[in-house]
DRENLUM-657753 format. One record per residue (C-alpha): x, y negated, z negated; residue in three letters. Coordinates in nm, 2 decimals, m for minus. Layout:
N
x->X y->Y z->Z aa->ALA
...
***
This chain:
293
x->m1.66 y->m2.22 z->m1.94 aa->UNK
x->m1.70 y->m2.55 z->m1.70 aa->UNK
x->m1.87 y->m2.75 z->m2.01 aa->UNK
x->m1.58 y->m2.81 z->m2.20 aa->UNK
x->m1.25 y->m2.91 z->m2.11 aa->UNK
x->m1.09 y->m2.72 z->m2.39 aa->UNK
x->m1.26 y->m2.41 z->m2.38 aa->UNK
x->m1.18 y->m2.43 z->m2.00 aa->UNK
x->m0.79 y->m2.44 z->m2.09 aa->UNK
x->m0.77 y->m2.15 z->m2.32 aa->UNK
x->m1.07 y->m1.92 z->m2.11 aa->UNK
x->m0.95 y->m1.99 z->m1.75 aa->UNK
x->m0.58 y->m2.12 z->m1.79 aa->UNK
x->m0.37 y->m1.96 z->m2.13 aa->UNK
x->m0.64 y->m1.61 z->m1.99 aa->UNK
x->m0.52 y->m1.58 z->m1.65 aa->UNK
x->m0.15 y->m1.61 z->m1.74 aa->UNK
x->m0.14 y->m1.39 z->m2.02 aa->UNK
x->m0.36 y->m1.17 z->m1.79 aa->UNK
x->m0.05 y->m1.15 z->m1.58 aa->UNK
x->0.21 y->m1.10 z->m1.85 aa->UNK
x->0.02 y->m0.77 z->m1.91 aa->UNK
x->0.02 y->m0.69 z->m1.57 aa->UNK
x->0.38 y->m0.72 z->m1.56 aa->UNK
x->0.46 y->m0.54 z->m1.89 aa->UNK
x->0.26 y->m0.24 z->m1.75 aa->UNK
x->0.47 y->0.06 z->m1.66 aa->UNK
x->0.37 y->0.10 z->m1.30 aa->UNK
x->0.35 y->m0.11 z->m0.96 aa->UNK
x->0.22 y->m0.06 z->m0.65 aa->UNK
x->m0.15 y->m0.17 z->m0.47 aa->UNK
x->0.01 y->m0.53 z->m0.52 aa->UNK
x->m0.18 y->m0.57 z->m0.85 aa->UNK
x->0.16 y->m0.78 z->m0.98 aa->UNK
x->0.10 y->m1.02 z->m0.73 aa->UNK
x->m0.25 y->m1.06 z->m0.71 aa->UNK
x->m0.24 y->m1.17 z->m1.15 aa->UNK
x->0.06 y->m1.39 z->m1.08 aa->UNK
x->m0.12 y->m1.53 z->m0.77 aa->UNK
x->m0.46 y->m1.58 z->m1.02 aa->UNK
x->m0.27 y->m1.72 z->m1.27 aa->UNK
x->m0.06 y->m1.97 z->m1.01 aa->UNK
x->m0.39 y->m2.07 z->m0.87 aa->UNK
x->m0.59 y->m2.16 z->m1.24 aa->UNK
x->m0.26 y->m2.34 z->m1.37 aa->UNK
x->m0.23 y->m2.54 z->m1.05 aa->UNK
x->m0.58 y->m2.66 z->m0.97 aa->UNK
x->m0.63 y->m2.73 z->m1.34 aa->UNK
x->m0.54 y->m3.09 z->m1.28 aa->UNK
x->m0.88 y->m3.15 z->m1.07 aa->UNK
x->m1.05 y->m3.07 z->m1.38 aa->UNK
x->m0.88 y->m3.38 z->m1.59 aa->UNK
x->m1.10 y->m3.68 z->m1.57 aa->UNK
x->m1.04 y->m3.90 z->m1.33 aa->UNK
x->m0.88 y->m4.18 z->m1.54 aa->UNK
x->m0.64 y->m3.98 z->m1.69 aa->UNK
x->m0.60 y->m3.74 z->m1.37 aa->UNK
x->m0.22 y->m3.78 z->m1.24 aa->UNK
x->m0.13 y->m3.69 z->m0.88 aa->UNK
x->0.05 y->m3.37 z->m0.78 aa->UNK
x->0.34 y->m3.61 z->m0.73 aa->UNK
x->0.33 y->m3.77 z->m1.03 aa->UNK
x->0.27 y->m3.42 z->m1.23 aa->UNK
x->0.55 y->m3.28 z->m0.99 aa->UNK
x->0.78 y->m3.58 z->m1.09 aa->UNK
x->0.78 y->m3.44 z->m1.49 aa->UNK
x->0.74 y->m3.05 z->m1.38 aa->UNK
x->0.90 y->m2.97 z->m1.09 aa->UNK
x->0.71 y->m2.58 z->m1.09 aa->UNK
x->0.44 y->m2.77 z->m1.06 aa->UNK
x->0.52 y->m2.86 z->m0.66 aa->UNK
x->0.65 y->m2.51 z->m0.63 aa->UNK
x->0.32 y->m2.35 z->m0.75 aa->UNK
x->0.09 y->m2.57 z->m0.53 aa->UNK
x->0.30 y->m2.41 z->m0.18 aa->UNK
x->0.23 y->m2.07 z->m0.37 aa->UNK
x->m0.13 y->m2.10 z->m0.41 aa->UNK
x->m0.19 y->m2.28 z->m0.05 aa->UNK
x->0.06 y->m2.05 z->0.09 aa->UNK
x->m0.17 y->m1.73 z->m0.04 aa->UNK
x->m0.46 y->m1.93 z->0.08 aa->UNK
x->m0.39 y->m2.03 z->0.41 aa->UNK
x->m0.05 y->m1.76 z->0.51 aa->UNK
x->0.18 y->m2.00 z->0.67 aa->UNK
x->0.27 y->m2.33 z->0.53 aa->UNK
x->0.33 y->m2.59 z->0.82 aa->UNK
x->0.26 y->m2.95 z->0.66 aa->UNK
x->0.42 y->m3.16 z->0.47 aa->UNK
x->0.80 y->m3.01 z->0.31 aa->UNK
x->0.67 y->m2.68 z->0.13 aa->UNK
x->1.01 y->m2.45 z->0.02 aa->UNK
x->0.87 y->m2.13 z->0.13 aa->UNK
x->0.74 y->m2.06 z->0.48 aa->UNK
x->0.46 y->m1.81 z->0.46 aa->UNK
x->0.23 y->m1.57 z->0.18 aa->UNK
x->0.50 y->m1.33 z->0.25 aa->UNK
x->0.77 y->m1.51 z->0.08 aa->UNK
x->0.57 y->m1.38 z->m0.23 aa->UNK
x->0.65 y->m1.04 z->m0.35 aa->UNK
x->0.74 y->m0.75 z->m0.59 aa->UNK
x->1.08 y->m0.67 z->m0.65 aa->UNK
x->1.13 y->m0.35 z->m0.86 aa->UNK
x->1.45 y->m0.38 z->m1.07 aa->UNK
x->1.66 y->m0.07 z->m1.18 aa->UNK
x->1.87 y->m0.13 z->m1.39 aa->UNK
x->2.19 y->0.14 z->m1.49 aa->UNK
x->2.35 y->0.14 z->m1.83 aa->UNK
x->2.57 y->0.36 z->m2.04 aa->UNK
x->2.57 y->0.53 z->m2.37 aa->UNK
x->2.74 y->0.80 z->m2.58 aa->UNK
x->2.55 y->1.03 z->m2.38 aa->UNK
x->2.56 y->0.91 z->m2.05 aa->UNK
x->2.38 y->0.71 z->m1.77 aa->UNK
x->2.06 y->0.65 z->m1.83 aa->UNK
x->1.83 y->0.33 z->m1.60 aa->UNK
x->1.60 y->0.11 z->m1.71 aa->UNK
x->1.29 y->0.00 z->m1.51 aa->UNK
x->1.12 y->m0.29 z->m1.46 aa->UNK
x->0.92 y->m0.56 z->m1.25 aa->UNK
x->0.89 y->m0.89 z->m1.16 aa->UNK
x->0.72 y->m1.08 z->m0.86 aa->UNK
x->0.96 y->m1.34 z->m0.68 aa->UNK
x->0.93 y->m1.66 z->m0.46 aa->UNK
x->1.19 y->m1.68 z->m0.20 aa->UNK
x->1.29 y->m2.02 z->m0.04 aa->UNK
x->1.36 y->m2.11 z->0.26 aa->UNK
x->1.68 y->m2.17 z->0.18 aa->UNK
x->1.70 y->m1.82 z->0.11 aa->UNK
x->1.71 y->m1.85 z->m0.27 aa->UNK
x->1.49 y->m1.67 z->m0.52 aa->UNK
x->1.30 y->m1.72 z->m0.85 aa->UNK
x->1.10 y->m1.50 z->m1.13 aa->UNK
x->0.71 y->m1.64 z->m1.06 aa->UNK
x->0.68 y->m1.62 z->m1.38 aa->UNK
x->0.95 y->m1.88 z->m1.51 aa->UNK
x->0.76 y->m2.10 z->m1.31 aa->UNK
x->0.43 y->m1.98 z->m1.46 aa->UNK
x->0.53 y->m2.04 z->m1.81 aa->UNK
x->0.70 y->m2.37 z->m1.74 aa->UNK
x->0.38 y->m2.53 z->m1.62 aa->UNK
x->0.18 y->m2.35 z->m1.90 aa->UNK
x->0.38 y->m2.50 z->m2.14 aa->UNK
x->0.36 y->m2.88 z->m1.93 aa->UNK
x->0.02 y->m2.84 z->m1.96 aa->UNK
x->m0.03 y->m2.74 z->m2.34 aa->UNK
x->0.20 y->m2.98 z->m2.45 aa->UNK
x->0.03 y->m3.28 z->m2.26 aa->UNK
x->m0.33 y->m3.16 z->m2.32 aa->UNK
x->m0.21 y->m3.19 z->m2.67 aa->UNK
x->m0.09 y->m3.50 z->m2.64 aa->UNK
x->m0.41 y->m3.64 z->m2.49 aa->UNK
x->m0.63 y->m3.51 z->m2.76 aa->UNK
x->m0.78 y->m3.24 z->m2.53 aa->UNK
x->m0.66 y->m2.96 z->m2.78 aa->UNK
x->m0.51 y->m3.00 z->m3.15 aa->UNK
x->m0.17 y->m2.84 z->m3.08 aa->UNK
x->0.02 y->m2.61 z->m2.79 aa->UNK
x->0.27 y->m2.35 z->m2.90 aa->UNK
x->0.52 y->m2.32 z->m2.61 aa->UNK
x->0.54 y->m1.95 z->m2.47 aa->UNK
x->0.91 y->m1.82 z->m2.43 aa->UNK
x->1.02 y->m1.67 z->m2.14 aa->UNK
x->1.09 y->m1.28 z->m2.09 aa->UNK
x->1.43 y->m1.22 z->m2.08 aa->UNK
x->1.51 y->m1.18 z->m1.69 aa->UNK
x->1.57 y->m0.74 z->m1.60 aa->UNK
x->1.90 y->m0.64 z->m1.65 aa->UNK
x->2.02 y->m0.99 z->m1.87 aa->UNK
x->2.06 y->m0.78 z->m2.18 aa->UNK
x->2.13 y->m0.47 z->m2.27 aa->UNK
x->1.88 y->m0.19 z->m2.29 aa->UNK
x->1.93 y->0.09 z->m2.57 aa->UNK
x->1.84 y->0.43 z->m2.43 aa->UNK
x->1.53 y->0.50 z->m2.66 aa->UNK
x->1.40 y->0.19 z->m2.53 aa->UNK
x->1.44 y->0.23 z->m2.14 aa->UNK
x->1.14 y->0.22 z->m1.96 aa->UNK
x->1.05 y->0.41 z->m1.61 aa->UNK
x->0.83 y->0.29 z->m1.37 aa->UNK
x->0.48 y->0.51 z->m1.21 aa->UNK
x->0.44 y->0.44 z->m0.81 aa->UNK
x->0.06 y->0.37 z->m0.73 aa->UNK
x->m0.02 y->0.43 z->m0.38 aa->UNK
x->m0.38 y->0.36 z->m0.18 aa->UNK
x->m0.43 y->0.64 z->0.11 aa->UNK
x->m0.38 y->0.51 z->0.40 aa->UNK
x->m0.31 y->0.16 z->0.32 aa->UNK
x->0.06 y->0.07 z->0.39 aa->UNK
x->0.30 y->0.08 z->0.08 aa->UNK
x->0.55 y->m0.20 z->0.07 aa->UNK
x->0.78 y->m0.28 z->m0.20 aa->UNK
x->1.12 y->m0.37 z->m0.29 aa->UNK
x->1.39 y->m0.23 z->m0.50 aa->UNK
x->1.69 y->m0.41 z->m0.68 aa->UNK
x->1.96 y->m0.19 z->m0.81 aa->UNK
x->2.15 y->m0.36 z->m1.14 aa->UNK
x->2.45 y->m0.21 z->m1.29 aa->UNK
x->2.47 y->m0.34 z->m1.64 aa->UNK
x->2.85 y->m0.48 z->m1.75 aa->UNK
x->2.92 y->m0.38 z->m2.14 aa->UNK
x->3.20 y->m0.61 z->m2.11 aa->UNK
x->3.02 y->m0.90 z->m1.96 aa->UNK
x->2.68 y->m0.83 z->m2.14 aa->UNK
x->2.51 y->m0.94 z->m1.80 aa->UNK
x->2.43 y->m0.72 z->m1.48 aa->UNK
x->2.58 y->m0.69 z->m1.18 aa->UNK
x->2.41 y->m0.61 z->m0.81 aa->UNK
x->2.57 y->m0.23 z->m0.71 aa->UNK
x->2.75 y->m0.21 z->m0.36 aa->UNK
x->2.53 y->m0.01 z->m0.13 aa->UNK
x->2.75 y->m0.03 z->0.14 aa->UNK
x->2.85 y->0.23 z->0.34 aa->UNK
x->2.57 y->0.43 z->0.11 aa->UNK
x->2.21 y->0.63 z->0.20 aa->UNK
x->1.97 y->0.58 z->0.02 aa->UNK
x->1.65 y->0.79 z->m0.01 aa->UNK
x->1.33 y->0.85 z->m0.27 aa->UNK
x->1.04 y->1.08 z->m0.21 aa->UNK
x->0.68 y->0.99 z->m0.27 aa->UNK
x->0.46 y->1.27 z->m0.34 aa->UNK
x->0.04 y->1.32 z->m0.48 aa->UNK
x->0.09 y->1.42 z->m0.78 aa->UNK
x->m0.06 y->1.85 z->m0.83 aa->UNK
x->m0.10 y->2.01 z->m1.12 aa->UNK
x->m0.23 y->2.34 z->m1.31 aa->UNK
x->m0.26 y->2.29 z->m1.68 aa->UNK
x->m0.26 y->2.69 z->m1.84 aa->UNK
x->m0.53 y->2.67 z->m2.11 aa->UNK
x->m0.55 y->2.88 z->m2.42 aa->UNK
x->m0.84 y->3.06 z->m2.61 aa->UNK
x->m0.88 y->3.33 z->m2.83 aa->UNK
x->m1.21 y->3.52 z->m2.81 aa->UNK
x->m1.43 y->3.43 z->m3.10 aa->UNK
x->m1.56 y->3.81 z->m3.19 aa->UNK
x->m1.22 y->4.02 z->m3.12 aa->UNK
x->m0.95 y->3.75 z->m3.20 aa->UNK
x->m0.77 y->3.80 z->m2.89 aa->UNK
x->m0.58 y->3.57 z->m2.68 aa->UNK
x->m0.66 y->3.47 z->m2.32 aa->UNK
x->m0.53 y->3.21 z->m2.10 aa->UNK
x->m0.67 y->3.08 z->m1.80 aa->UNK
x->m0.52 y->2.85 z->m1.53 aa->UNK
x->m0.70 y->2.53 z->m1.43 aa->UNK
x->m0.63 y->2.31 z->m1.13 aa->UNK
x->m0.65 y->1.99 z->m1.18 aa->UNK
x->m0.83 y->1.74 z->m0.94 aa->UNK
x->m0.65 y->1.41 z->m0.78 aa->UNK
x->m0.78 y->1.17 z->m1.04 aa->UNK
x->m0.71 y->1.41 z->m1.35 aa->UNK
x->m0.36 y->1.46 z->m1.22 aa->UNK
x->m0.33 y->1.10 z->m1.20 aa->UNK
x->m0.46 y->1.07 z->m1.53 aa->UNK
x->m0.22 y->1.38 z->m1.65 aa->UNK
x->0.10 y->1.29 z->m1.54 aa->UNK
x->0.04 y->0.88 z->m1.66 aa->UNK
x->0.01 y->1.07 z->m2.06 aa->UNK
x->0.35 y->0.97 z->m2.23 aa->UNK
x->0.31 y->1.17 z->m2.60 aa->UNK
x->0.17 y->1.51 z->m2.72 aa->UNK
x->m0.12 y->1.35 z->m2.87 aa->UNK
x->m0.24 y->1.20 z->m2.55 aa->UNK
x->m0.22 y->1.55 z->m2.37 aa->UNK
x->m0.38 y->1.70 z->m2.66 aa->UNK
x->m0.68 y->1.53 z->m2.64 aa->UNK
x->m0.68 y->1.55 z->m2.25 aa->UNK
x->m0.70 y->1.89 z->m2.25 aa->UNK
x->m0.96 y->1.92 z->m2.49 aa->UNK
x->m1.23 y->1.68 z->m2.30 aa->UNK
x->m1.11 y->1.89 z->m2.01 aa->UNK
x->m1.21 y->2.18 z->m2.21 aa->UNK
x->m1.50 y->2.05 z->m2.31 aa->UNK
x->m1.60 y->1.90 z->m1.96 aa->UNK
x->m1.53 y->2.23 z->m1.79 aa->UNK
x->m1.68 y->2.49 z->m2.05 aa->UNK
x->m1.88 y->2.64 z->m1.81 aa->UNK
x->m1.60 y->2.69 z->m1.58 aa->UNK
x->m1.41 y->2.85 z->m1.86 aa->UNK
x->m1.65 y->3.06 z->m1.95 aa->UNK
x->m1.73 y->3.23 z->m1.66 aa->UNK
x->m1.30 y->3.26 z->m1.67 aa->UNK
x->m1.32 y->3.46 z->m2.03 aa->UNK
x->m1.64 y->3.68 z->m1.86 aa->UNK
x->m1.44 y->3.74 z->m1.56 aa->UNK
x->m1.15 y->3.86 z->m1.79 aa->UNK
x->m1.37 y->4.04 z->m2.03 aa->UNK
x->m1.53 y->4.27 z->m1.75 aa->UNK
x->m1.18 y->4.31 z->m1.61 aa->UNK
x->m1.07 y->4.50 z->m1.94 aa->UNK
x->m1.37 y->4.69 z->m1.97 aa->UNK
x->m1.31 y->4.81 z->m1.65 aa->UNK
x->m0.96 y->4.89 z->m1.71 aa->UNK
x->m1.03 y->5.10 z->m2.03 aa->UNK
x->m1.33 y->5.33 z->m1.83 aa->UNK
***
């Protein structure tokens, strides 16, 4: 990957920020896993200047000077390197200015309310403003491709478009996404939770007044006992058995979104647990016969 300054750019660079676009487009947070890929991603588009040859190399000043993200992404890489930021005139104060923000977002149909979910990882100032990592992300990917391009590095740099920011457009029902909680056992659980009310009128969202309000969620392991079906092979007959599921095949369960997934779940399960099933349909068998003496 080191040999060659173009293979470096589309291996290292263009990888590790599409690596956190998927991260991001992935219907769960928690374990920090949205901020460690913007964090890797910040980190490969800002040292990737030390790789330029030293003729051509421009300071972070001068690279700052054309893309401003640029300056902003060097105080988040050095600020998730070092913690606190006390040298020079960085604009956020510490590695916890970097975080997850969960957005729910409320719109209205025909049929109702109905709330859309989705996540981004912020930089807050110390001004007390805020900005979407990833605008800055994509702004110095695209500074970057277009002036690799333009020093014969690569042949040509498609600029990647921004994700529309959670909540700026409307959301049809069918398309609304929820969002799974991942949580490590005993490791603390931090996250926080923006609550949008989307404005038909307006076509943008609005922030919802809390005040006065109480506001409460419960986190629980998911449990679960799938009831599994089987008809004896000799008589025909039709037995089902309960199985209890263990913490990582609830996981796993509960994650499925269409029949098809849960179809084939169950039938690995069945497959992986045939002993166990069998001594199920023996138990059940000398049950009957018991029953009918």
């Amino acid at each position: 990957m080191f040999d060659d300054l173009a293979a470096y750019f589309y291996e290292n660079i263009v990888a590790s920020y599409l690596a956190y676009r998927d991260v991001r487009e992935k219907q769960s947070y928690g374990r920090s896993k949205d901020t460690r890929a913007a964090v890797a991603a910040a980190t490969a588009l800002y040292h990737l200047r030390e790789h330029i040859p030293t003729p051509r190399r421009n300071s972070r000043k001068a690279v700052a000077s054309v893309c401003p993200d640029y300056d902003l992404l060097g105080d988040v890489v050095n600020a998730a390197k070092h913690k606190e930021l006390d040298r020079g005139n960085p604009r956020l104060k510490s590695s916890e200015d970097i975080y997850e923000v969960t957005v729910s977002t409320q719109y209205e149909d025909a049929e109702g309310t109905y709330f859309d979910m989705q996540k981004i990882v912020v930089v807050k100032f110390l001004d007390g403003t805020e900005k979407d990592i990833l605008d800055c992300l994509t702004n110095v990917m695209n500074y970057w491709g277009a002036e690799f391009a333009r020093m014969g590095i690569i042949k040509s740099y498609k600029p990647f478009n921004t994700p529309v920011t959670p909540g700026e457009v409307y959301v049809s029902r069918d398309d609304a996404q929820n969002m799974d909680m991942e949580i490590l056992s005993g490791v603390r659980f931090k996250q926080t939770i923006k609550l949008l009310k989307f404005n038909s009128e307006t076509g943008r969202s609005v922030p919802v007044d809390l005040t006065g309000s109480e506001v409460s969620f419960r986190i629980y392991k998911p449990a679960c006992v799938l009831d599994l079906h089987l008809s004896h092979p000799m008589s025909g007959k039709e037995y089902t058995f309960e199985l209890n599921l263990d913490e990582d095949e609830s996981f796993k369960w509960h994650s499925l979104k269409t029949d098809v997934e849960r179809e084939d779940f169950v039938n690995r399960l069945a497959t992986e647990r045939q002993d166990e099933i069998g001594k199920l349909l023996a138990a059940k068998l000398a049950e009957e016969s018991v029953d009918a003496s």
